[in-house]
Backbone bond lengths (Angstrom), bond angles and torsions (degrees), N, CA, C in turn:
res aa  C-N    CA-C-N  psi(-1)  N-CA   C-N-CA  omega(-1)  CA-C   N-CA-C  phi
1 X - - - 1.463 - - 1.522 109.42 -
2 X 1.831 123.84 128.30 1.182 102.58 -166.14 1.916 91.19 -116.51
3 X 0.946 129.71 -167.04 1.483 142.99 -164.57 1.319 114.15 -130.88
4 X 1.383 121.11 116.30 1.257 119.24 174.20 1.314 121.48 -60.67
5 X 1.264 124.00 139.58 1.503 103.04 -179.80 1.765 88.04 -146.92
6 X 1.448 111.48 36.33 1.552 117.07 168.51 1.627 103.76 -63.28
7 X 1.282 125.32 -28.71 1.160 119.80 176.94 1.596 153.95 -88.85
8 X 2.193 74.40 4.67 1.701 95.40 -157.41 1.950 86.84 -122.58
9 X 1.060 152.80 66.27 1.487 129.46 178.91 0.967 112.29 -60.17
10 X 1.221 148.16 22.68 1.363 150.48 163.91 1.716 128.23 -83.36
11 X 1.932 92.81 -38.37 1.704 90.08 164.32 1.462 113.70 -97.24
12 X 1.216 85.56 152.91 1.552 125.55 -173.30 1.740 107.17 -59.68
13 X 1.365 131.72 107.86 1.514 126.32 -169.41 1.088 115.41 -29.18
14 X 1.506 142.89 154.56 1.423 122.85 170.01 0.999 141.64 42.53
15 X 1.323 119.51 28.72 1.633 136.01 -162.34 1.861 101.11 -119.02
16 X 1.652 83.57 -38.68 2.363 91.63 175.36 1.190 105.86 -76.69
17 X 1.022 121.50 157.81 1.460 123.68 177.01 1.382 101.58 -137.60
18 X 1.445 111.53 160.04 1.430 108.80 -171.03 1.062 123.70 -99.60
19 X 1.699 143.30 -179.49 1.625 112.33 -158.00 1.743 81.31 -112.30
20 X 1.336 92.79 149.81 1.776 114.54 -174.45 1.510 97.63 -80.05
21 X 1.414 138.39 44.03 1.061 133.20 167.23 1.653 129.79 8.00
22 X 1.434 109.50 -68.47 1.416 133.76 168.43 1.166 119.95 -59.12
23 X 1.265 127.07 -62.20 1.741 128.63 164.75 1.592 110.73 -45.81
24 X 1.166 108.30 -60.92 1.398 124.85 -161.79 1.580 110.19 -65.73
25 X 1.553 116.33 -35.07 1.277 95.52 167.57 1.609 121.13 -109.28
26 X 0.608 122.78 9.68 1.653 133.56 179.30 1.350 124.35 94.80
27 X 1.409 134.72 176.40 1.078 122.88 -179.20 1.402 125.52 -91.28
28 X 1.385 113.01 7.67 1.222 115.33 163.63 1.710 122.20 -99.69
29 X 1.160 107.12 24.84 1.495 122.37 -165.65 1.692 101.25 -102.15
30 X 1.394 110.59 139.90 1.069 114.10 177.21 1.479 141.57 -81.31
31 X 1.839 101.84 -9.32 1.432 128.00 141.43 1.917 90.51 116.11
32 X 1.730 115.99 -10.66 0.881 107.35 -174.45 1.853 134.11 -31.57
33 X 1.073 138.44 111.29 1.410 107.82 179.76 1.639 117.46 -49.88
34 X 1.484 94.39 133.80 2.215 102.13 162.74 1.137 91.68 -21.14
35 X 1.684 102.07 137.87 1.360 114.36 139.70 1.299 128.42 -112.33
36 X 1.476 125.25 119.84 1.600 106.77 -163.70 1.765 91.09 -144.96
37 X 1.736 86.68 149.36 1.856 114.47 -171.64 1.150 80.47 -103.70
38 X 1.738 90.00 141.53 1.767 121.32 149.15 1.165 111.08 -100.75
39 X 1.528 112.55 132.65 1.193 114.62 164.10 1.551 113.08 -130.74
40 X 1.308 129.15 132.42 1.761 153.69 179.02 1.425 122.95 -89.33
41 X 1.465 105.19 141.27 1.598 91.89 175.88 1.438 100.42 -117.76
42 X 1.150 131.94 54.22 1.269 120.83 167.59 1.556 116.12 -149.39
43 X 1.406 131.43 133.60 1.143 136.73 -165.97 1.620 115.06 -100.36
44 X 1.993 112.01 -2.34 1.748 103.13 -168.70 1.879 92.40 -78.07
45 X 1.043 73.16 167.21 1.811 96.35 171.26 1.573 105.08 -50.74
46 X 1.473 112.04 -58.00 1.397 99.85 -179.15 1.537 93.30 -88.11
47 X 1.404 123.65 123.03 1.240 122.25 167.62 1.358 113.06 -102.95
48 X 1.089 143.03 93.67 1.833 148.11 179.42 1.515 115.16 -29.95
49 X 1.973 95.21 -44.12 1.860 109.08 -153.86 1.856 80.57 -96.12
50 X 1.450 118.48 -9.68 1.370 81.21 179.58 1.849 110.05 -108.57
51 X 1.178 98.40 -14.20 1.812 104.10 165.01 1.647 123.34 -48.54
52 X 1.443 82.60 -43.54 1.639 101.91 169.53 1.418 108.76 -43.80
53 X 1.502 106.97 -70.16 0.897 136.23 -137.19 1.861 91.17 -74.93
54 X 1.219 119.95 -34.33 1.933 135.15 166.88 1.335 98.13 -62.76
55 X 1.088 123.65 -53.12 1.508 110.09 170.41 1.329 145.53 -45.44
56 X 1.704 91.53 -35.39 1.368 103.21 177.48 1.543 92.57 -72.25
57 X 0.980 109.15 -64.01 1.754 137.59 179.42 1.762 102.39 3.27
58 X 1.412 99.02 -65.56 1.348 125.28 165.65 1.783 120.61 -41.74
59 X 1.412 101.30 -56.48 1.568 85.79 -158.62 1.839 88.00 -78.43
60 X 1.266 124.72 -29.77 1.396 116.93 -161.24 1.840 100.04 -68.42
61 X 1.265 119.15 -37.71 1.899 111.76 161.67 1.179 108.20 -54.04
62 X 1.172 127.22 -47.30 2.057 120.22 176.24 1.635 101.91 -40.48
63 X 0.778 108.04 -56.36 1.756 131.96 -154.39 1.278 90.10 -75.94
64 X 1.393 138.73 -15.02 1.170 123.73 169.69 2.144 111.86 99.78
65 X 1.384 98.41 30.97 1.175 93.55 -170.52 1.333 110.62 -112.86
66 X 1.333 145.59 163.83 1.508 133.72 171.11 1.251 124.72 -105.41
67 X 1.617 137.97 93.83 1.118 138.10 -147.73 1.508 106.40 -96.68
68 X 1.575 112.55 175.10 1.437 102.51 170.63 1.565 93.16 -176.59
69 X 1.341 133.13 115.20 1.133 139.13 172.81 1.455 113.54 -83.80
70 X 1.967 109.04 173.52 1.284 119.05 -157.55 1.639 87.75 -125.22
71 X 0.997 123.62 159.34 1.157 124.01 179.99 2.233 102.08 -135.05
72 X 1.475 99.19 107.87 1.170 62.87 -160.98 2.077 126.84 -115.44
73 X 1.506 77.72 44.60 1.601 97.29 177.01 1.543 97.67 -77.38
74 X 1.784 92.08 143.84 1.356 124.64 -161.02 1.589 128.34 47.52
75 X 1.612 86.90 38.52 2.120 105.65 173.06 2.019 81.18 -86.33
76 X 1.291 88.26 137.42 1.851 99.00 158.41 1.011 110.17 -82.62
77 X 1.347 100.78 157.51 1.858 114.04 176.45 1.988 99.49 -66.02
78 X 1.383 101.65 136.94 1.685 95.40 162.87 1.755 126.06 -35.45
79 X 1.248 97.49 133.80 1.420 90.34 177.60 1.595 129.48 87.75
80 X 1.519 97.63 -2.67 1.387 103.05 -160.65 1.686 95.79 -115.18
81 X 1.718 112.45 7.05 1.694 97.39 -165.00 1.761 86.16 -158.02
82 X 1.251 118.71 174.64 1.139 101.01 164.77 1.739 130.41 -116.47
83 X 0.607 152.56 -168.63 1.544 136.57 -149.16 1.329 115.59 -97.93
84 X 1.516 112.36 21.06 1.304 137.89 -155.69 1.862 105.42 -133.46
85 X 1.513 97.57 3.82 1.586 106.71 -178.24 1.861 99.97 -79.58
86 X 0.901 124.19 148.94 1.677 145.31 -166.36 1.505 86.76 -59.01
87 X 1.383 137.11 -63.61 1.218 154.59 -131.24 1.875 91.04 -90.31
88 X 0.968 132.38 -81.10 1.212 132.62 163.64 1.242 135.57 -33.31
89 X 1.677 103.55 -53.94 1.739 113.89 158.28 1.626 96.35 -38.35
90 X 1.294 129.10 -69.75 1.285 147.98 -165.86 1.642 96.27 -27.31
91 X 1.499 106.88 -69.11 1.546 121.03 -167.55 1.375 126.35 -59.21
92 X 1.709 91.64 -47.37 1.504 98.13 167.36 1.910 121.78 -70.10
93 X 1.270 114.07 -22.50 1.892 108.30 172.13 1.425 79.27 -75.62
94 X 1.385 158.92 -81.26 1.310 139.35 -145.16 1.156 114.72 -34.92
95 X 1.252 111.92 -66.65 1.458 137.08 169.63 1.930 106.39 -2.92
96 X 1.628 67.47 -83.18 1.655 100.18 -169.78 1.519 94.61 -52.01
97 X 1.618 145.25 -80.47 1.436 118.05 164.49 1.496 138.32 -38.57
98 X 1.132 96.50 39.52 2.094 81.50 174.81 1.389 68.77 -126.73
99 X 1.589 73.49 171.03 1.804 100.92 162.85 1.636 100.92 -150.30
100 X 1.181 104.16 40.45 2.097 130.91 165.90 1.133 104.03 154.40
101 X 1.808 90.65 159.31 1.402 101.21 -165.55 1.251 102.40 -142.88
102 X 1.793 143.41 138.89 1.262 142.56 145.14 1.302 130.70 -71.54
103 X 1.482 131.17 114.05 1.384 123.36 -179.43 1.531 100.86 -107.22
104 X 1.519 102.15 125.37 1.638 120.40 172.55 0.947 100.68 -133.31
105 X 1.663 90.13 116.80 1.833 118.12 172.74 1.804 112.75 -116.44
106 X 1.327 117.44 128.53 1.437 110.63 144.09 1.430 126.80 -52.28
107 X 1.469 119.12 140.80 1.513 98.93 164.59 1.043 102.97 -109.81
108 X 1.486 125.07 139.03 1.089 157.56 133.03 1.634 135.75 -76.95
109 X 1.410 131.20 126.22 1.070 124.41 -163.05 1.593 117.84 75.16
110 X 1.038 115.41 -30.91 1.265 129.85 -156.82 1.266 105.31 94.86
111 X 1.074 146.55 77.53 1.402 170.35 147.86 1.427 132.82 -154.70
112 X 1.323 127.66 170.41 1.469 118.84 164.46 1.340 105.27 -75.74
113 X 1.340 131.18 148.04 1.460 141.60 158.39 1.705 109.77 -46.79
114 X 1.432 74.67 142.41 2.271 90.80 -168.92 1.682 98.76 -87.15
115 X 2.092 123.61 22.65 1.053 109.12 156.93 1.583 88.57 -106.55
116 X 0.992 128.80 -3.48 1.637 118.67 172.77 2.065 95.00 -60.53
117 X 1.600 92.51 -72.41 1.628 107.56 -148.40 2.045 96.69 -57.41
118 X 1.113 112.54 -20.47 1.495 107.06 176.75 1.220 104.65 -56.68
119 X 1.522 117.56 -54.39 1.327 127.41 -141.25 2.462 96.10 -72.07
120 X 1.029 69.04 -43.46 1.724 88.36 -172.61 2.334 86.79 -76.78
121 X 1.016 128.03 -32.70 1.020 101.92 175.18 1.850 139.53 -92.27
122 X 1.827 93.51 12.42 0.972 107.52 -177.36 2.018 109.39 -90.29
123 X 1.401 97.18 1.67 1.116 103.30 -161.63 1.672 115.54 -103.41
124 X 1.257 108.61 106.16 1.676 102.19 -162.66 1.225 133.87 -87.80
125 X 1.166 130.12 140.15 1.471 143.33 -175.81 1.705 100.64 -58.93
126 X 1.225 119.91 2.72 1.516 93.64 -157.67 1.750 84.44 -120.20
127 X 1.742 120.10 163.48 1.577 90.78 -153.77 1.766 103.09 -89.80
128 X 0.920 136.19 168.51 1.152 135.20 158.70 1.691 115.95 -104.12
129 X 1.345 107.80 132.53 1.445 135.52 -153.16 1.807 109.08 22.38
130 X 1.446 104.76 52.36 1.447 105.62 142.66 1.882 78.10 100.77
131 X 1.239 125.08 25.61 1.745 111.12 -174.30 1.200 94.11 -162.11
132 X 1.427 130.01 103.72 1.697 151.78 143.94 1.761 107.54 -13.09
133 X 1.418 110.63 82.71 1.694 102.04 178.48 1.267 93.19 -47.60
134 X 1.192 166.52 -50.49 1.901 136.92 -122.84 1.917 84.11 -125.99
135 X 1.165 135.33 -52.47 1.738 130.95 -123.53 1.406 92.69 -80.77
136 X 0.982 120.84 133.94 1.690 146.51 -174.81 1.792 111.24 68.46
137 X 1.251 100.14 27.53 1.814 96.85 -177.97 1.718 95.17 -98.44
138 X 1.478 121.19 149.06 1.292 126.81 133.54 1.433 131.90 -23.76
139 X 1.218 116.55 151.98 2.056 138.24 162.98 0.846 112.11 -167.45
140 X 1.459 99.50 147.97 1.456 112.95 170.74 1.739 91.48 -141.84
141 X 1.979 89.58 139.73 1.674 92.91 -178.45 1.487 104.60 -109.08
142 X 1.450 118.96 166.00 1.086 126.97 -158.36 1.754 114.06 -146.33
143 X 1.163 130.88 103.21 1.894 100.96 -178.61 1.872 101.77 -124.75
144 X 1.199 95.96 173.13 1.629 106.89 169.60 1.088 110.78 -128.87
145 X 1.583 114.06 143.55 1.781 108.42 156.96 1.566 132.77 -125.56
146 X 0.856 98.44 -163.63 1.860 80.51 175.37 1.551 116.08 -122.61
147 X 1.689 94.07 3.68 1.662 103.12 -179.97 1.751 101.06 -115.24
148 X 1.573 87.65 -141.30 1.402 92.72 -179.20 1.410 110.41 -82.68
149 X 1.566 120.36 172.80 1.669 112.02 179.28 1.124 150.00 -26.18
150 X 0.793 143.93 77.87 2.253 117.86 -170.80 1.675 97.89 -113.92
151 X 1.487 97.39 -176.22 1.556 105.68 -167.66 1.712 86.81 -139.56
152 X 1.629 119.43 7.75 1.335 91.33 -179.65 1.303 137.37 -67.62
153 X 1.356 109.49 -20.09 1.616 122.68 -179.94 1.207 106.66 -82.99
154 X 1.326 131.40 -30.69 1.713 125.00 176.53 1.791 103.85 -79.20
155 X 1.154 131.46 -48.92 1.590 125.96 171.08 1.520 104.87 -54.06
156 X 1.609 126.64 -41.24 1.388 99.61 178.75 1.338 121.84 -88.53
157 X 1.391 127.69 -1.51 1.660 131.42 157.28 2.108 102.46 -75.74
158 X 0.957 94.39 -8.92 1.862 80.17 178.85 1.696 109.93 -104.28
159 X 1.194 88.77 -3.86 1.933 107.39 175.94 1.819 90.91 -95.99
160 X 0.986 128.06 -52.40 1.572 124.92 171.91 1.707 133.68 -42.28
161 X 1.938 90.54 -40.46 1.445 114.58 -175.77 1.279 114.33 -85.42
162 X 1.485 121.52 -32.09 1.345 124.26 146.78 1.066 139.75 -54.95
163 X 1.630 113.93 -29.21 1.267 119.42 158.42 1.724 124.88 -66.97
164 X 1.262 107.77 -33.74 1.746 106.75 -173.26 1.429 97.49 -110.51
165 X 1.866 120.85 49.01 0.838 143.55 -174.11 1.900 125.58 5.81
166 X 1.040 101.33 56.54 1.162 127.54 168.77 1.801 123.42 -79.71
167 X 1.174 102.68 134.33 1.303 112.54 156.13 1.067 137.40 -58.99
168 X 1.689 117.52 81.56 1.570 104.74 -167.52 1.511 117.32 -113.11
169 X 1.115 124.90 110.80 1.479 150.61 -139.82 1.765 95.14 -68.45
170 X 1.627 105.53 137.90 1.811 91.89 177.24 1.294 125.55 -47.09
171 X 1.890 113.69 -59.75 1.572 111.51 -175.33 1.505 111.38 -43.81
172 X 0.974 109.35 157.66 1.893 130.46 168.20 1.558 113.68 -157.58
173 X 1.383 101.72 160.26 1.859 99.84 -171.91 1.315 100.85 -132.17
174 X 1.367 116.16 102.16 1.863 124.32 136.05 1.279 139.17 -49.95
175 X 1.116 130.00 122.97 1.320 134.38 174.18 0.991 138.30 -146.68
176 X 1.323 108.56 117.01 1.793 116.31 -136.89 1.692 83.59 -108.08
177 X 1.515 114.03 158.00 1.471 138.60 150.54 1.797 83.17 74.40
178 X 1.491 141.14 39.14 1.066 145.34 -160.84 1.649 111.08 -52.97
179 X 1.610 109.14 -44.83 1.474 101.99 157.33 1.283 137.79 -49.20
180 X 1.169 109.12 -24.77 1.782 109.28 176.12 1.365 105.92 -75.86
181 X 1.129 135.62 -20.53 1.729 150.64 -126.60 1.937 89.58 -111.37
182 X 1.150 122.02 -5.96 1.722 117.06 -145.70 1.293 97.95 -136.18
183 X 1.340 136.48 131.90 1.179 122.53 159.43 1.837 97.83 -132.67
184 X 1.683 112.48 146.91 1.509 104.44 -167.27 1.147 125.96 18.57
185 X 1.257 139.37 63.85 1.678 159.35 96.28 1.908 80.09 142.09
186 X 1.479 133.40 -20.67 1.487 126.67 175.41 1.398 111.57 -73.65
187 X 1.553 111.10 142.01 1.913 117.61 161.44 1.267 116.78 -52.93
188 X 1.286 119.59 136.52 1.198 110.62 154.75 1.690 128.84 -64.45
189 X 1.516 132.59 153.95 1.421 121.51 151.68 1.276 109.34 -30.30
190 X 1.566 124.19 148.97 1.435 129.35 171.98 1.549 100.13 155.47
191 X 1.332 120.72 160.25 0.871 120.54 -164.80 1.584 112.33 -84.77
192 X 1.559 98.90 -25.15 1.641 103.05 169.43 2.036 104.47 -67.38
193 X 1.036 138.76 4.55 1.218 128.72 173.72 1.473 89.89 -101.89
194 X 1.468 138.28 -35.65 1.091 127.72 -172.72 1.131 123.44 -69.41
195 X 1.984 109.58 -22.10 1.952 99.93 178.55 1.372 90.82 -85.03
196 X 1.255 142.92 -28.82 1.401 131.54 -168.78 1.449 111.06 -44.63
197 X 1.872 109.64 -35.09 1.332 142.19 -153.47 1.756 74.50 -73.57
198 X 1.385 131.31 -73.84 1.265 133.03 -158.35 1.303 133.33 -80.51
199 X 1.514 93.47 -21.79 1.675 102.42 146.84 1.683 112.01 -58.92
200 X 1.202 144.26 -92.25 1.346 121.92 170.77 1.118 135.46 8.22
201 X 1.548 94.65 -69.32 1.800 107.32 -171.81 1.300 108.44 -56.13
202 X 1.376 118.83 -38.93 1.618 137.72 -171.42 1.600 82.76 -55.59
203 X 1.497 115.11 -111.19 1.626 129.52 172.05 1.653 111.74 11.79
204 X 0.995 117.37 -68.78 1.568 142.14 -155.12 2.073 84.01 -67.84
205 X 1.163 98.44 -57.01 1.866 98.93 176.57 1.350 121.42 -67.37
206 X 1.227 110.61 -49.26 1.615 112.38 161.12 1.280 137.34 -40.70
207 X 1.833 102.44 -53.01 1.456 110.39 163.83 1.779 115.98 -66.90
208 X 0.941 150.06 -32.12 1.313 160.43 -161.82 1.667 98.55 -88.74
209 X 1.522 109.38 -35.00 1.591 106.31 -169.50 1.509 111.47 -95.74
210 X 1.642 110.83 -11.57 1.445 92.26 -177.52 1.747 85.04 -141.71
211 X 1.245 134.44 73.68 1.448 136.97 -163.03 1.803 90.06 -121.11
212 X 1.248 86.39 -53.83 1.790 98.43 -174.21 1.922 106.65 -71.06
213 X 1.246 136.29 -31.32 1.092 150.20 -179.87 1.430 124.50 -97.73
214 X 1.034 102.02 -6.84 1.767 113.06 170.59 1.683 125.74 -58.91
215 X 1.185 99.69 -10.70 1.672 100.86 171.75 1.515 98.61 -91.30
216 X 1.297 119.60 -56.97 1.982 114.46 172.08 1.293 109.75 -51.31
217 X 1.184 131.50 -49.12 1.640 111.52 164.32 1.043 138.87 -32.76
218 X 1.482 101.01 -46.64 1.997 106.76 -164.22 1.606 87.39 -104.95
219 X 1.337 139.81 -10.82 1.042 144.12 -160.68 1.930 98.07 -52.97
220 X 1.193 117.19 131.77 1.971 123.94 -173.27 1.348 102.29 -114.85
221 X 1.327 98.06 135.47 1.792 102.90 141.58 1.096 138.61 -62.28
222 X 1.525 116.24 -25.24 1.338 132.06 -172.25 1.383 100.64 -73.39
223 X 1.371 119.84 -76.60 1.351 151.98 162.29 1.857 96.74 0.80
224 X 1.333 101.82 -82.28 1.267 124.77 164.65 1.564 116.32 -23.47
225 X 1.172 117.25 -61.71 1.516 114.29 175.69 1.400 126.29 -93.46
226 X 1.413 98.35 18.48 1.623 123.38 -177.85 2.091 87.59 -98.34
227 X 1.268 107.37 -60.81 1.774 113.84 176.57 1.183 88.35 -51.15
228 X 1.079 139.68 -79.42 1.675 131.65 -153.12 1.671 130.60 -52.05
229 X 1.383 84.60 -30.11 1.788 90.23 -172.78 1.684 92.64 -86.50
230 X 1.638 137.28 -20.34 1.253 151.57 -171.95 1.410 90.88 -87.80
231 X 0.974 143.29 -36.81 1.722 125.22 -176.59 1.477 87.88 -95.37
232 X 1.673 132.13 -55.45 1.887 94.32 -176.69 1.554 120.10 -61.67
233 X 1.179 123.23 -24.99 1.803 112.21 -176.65 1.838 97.04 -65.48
234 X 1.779 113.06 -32.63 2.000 81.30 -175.23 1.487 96.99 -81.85
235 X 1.447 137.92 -14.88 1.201 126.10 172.34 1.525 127.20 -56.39
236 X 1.548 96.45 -57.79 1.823 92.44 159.62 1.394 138.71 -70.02
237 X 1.604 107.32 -12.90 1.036 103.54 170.07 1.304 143.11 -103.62
């Protein structure tokens, strides 16, 4: 099976490989392709973290994955709407269909942008209709800057992904001086387009390898004796 890459001139012929679907997820797997959300923290026209973020977009459909981004102009600030606003409804069914997710943030300030952390904070730990949007899903983090390197916006999305107990895969992609990095809305060759290349590949394996096993992963003790002491109080009571 070979991989289109009419859409990518950046990889190298025969260098992608395609995802082993069948091996990779087991035999109790339904062969579905990954499904994985992008989500961006930036709203200008030229958005850096979300070009990136099309890029990835790209190689993970080669690879056989089914993507679908968030767009997230006119999300309310938390707290300001109720969870029943169009824009959020929106985020949270996304949510609930992935089974991984990419977060690409600019940093700003030295942080990720607070339309990144909205977007990720509209999204709740608690399950909706009986199913945990985030706990045993895939991530992969992603940031841009406009200077030289940093990692602050990717360490504080992997402090986030741990929190809404997510799977967040080692590789990650920096990309510093992000305007130089772009020419007409495509990456240039470079090696920073190439980890982007392996961030994917990473994701795309992760989700496929632990999609079916993700409840024994995140599976708690705590949790567990949190259900138990909740079925004896309606029993005794």
């Amino acid at each position: 099976m070979s991989i289109d890459t009419s859409d990518m001139p950046n990889i190298v012929p025969g260098a992608l490989q395609p995802l082993d679907i069948a091996s990779l997820a087991g035999v109790d797997d339904p062969g579905h392709p990954p499904r994985i959300l992008l989500l961006y923290g930036s709203l200008r026209a030229t958005s850096y973290s979300r070009l990136c973020a099309e890029e990835g977009a790209r190689v993970l459909r080669a690879l056989g994955c089914e993507t679908r981004f968030f767009n997230p102009s006119g999300l309310p600030l938390p707290d300001d709407a109720d969870a029943d606003h169009p824009k959020v409804a929106e985020l949270r069914d996304l949510v609930m269909w992935s089974e991984g997710m990419v977060w690409s943030s600019p940093e700003r300030h030295g942080a990720m942008t607070g339309i990144m952390k909205t977007q990720v904070d509209w999204i709740p730990l608690s399950p909706i209709g009986g199913v945990r949007p985030t706990q045993g899903k895939t991530l992969a983090v992603m940031q841009v800057s406009g200077g030289s390197q940093s990692f602050n916006a990717v360490n504080q999305l992997r402090i986030l992904g741990r929190w809404m107990r997510l799977i967040t895969i080692p590789n990650q992609s920096s990309v510093p001086m992000a305007w130089k990095e772009f020419e007409n809305g495509r990456m240039k060759p470079s090696p920073l387009y190439n980890r982007i290349v392996d961030v994917m590949e990473e994701l795309a394996r992760f989700t496929l390898m632990t999609r079916n096993c993700s409840a024994m992963l995140t599976d708690r003790y705590s949790e567990r004796v949190e259900t138990l002491e909740d079925v004896h109080k309606r029993v005794s009571g």
